[in-house]
C-alpha positions as CSV (number, residue, x, y, z in Angstrom):
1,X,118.5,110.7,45.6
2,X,116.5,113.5,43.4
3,X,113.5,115.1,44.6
4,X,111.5,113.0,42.5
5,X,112.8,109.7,44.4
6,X,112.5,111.7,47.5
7,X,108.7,112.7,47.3
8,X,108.1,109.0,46.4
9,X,110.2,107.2,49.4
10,X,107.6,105.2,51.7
11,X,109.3,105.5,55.3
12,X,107.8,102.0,55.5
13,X,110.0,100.4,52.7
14,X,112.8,102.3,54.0
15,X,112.5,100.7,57.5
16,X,112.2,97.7,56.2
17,X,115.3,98.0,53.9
18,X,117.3,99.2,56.8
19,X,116.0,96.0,59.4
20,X,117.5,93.9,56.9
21,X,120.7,95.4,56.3
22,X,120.6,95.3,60.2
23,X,120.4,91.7,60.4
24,X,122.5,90.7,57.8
25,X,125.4,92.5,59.4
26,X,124.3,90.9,62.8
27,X,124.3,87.6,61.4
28,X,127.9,88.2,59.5
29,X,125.9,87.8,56.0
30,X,127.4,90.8,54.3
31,X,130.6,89.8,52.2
32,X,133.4,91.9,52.9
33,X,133.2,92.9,49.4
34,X,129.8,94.3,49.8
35,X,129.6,95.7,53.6
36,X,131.4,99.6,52.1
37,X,127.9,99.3,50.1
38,X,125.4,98.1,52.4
39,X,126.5,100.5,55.0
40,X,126.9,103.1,52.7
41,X,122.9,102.4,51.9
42,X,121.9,102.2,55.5
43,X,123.3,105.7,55.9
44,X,121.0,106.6,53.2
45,X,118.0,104.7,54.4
46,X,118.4,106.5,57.9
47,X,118.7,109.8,56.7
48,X,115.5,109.2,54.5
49,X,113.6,107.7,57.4
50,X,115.0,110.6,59.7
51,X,113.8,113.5,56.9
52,X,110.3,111.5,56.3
53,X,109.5,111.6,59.8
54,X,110.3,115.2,60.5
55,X,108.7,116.6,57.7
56,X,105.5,114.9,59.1
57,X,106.5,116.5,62.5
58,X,106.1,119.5,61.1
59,X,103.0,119.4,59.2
60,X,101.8,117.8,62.5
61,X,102.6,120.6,64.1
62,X,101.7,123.0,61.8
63,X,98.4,121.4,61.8
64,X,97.4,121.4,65.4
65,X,98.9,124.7,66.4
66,X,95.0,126.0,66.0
67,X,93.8,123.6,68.3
């Protein structure tokens, strides 16, 4: 992903991405052909998730240290 794609992920899309990977490999819905793909992508989505909500820790942080 390039920065560009990065600043413009929404944690909320990503979420939603990953819950349905999530429940297509629940409910066996993945091909065999595809699951190296989708898992691959739910790696990605997780990591994305994971760096969007700590880069909000921090400004969170950041921002109340005054307080």
């Amino acid at each position: 992903m390039t920065k560009k794609d990065k600043k413009q992920f929404s944690y909320e899309k990503g979420l939603e991405e990953l819950e349905e990977i999530r429940l297509m490999l629940e409910e066996n819905k993945i091909p065999i052909d595809d699951l190296i793909e989708k898992v691959k992508r739910a790696k990605e989505l997780y990591q994305e998730c994971f760096e969007k909500l700590r880069s909000v820790e921090v400004v969170i942080e950041k921002e109340t240290d005054d307080v």
